[in-house]
Jmol script that loads the backbone (N, CA, C; Angstrom):
load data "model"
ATOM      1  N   UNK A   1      -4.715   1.180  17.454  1.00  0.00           N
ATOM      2  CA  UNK A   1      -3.931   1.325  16.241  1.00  0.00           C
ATOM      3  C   UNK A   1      -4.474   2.535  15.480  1.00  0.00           C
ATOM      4  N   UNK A   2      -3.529   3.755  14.890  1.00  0.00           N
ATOM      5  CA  UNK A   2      -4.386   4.538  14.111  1.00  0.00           C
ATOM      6  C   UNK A   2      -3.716   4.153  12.665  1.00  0.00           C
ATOM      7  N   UNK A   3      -4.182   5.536  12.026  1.00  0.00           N
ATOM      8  CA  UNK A   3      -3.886   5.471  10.465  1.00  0.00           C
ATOM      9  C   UNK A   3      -2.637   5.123   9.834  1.00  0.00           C
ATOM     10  N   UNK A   4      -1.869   6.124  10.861  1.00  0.00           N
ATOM     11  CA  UNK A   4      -0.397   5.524  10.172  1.00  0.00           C
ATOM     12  C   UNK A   4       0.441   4.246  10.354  1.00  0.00           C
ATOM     13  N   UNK A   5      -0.423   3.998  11.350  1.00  0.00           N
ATOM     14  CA  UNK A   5      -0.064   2.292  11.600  1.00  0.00           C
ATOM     15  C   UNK A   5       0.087   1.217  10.676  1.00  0.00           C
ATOM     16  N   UNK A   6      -1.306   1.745  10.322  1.00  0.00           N
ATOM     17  CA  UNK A   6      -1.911   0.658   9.399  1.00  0.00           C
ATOM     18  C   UNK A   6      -1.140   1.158   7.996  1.00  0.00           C
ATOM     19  N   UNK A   7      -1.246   2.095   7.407  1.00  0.00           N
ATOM     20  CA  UNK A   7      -1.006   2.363   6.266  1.00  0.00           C
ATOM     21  C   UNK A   7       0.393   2.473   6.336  1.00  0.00           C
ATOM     22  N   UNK A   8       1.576   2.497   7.135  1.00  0.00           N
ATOM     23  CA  UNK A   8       2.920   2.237   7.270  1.00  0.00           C
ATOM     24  C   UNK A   8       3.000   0.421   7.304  1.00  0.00           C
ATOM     25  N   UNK A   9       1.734  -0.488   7.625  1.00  0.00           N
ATOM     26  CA  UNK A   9       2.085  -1.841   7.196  1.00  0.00           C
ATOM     27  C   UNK A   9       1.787  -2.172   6.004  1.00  0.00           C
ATOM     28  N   UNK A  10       0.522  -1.414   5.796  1.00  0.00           N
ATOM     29  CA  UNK A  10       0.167  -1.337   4.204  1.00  0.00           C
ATOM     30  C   UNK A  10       1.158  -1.331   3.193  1.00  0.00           C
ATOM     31  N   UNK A  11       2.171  -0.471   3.473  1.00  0.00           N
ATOM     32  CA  UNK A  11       3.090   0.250   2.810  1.00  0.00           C
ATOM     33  C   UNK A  11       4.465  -1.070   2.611  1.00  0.00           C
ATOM     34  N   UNK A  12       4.562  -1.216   3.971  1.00  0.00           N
ATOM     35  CA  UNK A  12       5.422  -2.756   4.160  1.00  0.00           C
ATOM     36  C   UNK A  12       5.360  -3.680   3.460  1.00  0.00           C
ATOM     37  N   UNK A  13       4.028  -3.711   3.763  1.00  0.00           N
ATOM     38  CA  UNK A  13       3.412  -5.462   2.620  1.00  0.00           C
ATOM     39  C   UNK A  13       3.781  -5.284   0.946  1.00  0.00           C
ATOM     40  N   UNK A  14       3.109  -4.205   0.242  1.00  0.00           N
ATOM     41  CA  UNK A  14       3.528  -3.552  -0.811  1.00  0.00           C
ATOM     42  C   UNK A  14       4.960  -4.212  -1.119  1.00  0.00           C
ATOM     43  N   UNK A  15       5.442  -3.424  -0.503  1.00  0.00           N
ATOM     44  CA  UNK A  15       7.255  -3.331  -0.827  1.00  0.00           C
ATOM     45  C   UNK A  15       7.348  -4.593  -0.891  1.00  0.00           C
ATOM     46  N   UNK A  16       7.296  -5.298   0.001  1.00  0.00           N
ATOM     47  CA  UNK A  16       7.780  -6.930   0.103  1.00  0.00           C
ATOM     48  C   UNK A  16       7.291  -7.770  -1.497  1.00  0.00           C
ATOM     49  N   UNK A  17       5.722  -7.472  -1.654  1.00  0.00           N
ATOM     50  CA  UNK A  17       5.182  -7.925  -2.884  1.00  0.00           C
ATOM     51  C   UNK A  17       5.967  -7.368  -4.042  1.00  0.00           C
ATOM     52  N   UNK A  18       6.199  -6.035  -3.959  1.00  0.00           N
ATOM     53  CA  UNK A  18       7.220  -5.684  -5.100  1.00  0.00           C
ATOM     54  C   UNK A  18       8.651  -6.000  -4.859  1.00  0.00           C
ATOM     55  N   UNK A  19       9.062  -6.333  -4.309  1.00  0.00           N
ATOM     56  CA  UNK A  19      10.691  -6.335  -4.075  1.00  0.00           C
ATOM     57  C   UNK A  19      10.501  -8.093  -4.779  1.00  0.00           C
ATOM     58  N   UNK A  20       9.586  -9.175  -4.048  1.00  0.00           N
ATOM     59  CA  UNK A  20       9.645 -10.133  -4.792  1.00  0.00           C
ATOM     60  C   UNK A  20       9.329 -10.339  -6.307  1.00  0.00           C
ATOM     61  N   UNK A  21       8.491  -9.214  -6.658  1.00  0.00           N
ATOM     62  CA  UNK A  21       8.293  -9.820  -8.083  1.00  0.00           C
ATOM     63  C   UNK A  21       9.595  -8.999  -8.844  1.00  0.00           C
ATOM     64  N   UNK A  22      10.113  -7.953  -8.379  1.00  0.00           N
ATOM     65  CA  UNK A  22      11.357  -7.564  -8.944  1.00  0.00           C
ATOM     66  C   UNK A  22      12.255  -8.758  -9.334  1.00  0.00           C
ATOM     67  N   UNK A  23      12.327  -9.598  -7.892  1.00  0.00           N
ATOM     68  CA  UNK A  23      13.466 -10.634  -8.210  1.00  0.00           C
ATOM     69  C   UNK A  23      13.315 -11.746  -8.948  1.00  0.00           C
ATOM     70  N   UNK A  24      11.972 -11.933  -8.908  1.00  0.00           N
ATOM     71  CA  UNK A  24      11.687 -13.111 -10.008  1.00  0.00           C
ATOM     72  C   UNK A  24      11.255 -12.860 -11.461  1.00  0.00           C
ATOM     73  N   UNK A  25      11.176 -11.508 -11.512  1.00  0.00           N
ATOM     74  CA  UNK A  25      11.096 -11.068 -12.898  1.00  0.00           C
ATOM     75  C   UNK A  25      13.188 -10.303 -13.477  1.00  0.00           C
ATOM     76  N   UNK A  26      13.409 -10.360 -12.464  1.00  0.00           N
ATOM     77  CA  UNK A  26      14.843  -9.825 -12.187  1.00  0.00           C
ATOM     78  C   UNK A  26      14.519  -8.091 -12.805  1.00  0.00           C
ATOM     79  N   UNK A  27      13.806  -7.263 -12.639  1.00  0.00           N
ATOM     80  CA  UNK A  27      13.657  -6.339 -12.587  1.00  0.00           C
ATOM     81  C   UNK A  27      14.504  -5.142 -11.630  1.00  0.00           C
ATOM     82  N   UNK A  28      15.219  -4.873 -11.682  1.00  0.00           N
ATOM     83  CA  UNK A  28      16.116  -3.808 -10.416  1.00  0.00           C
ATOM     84  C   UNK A  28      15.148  -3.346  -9.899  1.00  0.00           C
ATOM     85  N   UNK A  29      14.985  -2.201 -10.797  1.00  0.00           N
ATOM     86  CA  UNK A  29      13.941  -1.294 -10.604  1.00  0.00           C
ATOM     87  C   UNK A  29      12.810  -1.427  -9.577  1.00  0.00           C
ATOM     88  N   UNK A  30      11.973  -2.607  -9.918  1.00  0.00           N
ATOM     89  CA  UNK A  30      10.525  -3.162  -8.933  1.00  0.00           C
ATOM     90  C   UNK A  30      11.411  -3.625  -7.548  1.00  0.00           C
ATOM     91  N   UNK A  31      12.661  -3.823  -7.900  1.00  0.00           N
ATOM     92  CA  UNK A  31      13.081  -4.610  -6.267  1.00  0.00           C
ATOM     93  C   UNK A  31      13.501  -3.252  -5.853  1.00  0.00           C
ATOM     94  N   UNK A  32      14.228  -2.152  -6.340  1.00  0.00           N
ATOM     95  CA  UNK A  32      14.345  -1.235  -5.436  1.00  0.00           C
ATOM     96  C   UNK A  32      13.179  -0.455  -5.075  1.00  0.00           C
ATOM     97  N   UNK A  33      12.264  -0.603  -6.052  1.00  0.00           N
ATOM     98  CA  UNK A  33      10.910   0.475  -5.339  1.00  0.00           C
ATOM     99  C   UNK A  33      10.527  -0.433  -4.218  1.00  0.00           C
ATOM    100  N   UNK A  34      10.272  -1.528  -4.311  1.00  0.00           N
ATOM    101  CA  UNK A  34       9.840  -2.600  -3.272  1.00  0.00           C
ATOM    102  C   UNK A  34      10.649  -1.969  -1.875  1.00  0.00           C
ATOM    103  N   UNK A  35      12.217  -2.259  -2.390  1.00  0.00           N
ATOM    104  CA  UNK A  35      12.746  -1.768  -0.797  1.00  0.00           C
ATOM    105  C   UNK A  35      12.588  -0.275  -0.303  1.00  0.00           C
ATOM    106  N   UNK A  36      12.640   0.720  -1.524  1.00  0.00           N
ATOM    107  CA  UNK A  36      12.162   2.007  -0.750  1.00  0.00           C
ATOM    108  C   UNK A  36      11.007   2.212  -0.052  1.00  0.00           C
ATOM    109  N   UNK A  37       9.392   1.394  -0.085  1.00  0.00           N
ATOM    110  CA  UNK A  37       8.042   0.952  -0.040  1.00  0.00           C
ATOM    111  C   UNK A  37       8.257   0.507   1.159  1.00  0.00           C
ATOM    112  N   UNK A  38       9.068  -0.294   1.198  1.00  0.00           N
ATOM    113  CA  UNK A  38       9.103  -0.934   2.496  1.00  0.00           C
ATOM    114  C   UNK A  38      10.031  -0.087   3.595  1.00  0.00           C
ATOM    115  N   UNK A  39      11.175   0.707   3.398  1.00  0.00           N
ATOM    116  CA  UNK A  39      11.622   1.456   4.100  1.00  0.00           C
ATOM    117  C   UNK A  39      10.346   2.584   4.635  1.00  0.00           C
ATOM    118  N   UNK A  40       9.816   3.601   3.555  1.00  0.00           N
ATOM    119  CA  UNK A  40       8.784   4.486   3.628  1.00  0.00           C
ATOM    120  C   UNK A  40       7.584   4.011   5.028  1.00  0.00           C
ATOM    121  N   UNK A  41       7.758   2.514   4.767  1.00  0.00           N
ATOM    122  CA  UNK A  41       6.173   2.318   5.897  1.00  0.00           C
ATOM    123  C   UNK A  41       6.913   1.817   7.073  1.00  0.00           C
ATOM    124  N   UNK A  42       7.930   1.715   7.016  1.00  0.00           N
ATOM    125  CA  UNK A  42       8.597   1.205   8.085  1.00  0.00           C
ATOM    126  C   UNK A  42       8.532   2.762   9.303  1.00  0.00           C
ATOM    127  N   UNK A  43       9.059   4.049   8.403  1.00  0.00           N
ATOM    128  CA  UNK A  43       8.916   5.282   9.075  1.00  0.00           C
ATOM    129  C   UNK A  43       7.601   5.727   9.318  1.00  0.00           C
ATOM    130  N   UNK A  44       6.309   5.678   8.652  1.00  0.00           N
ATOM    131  CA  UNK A  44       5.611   6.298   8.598  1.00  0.00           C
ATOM    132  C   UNK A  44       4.437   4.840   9.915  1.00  0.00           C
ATOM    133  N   UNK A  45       4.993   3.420   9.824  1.00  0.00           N
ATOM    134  CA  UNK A  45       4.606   3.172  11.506  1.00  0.00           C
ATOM    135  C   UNK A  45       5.383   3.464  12.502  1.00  0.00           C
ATOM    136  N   UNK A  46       6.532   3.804  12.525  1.00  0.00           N
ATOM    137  CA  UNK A  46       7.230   4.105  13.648  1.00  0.00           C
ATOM    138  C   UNK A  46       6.428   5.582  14.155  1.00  0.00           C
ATOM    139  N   UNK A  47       6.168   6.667  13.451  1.00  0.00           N
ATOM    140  CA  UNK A  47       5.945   7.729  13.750  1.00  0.00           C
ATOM    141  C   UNK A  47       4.224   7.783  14.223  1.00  0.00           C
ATOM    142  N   UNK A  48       3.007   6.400  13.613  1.00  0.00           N
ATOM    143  CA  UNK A  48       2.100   6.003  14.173  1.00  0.00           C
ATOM    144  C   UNK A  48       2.327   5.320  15.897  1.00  0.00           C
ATOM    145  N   UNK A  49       3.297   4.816  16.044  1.00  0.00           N
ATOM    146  CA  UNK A  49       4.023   4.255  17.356  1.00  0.00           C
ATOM    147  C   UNK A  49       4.059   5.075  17.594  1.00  0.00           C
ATOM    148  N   UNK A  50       4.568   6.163  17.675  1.00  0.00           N
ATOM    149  CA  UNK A  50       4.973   7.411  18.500  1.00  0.00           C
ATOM    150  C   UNK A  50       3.715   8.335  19.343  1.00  0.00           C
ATOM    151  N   UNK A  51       2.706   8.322  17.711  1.00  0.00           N
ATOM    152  CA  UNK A  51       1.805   9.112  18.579  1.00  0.00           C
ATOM    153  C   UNK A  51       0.945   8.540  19.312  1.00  0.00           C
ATOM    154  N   UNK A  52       0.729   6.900  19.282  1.00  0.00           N
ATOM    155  CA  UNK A  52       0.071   6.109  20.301  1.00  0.00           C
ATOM    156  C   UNK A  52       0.682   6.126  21.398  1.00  0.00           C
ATOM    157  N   UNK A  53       2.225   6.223  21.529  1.00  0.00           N
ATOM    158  CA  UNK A  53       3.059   5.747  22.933  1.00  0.00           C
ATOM    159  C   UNK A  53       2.320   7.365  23.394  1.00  0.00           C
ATOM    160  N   UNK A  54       2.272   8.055  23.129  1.00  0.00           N
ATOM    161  CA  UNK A  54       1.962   9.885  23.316  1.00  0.00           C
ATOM    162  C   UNK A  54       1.096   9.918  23.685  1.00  0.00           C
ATOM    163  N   UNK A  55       0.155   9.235  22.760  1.00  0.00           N
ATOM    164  CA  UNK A  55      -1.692   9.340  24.033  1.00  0.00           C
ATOM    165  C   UNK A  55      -1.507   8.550  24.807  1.00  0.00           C
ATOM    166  N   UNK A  56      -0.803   7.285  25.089  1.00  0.00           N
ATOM    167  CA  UNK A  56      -1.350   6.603  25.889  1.00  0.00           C
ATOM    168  C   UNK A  56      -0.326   6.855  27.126  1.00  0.00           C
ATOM    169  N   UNK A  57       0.562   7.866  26.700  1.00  0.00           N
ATOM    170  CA  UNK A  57       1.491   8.332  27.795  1.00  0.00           C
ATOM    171  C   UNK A  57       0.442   9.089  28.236  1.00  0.00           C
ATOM    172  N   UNK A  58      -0.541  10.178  28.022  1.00  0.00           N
ATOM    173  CA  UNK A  58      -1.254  11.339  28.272  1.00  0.00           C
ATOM    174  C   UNK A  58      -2.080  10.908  29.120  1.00  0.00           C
ATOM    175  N   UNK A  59      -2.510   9.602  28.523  1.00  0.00           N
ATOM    176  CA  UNK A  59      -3.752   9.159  29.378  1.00  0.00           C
ATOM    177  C   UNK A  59      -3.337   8.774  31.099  1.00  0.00           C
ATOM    178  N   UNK A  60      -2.315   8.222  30.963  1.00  0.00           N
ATOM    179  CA  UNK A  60      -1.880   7.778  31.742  1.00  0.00           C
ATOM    180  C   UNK A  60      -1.235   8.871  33.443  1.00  0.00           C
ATOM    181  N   UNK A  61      -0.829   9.657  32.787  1.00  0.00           N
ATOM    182  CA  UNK A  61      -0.343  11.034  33.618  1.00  0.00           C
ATOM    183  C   UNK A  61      -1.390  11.947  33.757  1.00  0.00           C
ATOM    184  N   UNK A  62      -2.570  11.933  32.655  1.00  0.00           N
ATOM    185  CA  UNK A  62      -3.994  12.672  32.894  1.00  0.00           C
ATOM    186  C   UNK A  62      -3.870  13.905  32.331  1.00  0.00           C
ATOM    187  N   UNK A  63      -2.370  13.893  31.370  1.00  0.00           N
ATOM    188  CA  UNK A  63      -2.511  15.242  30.680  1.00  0.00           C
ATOM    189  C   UNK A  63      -2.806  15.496  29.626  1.00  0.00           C
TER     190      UNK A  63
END
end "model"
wireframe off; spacefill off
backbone 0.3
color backbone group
């Protein structure tokens, strides 16, 4: 797992914690930062996925 892994779930968890207290405070605002938070880490592990599938493609072919 590297950095952006983690800090794209980091980012996930966040959002989720804010998107709920948006709704129970009925705040828009905290629920949409919540869902942008959670969109943001959603990209930023996909693109940690990427560069793991990449080394471990490298390793694998020996390049």
């Amino acid at each position: 797992m590297n950095k952006d892994q983690v800090k794209g779930v980091g980012e996930q968890i966040k959002g989720k914690v804010n998107e709920a207290v948006g709704k129970v405070t009925n705040d828009p605002g905290k629920e949409l930062k919540g869902d942008l938070q959670q969109g943001a880490g959603k990209v930023q592990k996909a693109y940690g996925d990427a560069k793991e599938d990449a080394k471990d493609n490298a390793k694998r072919t020996g390049h």
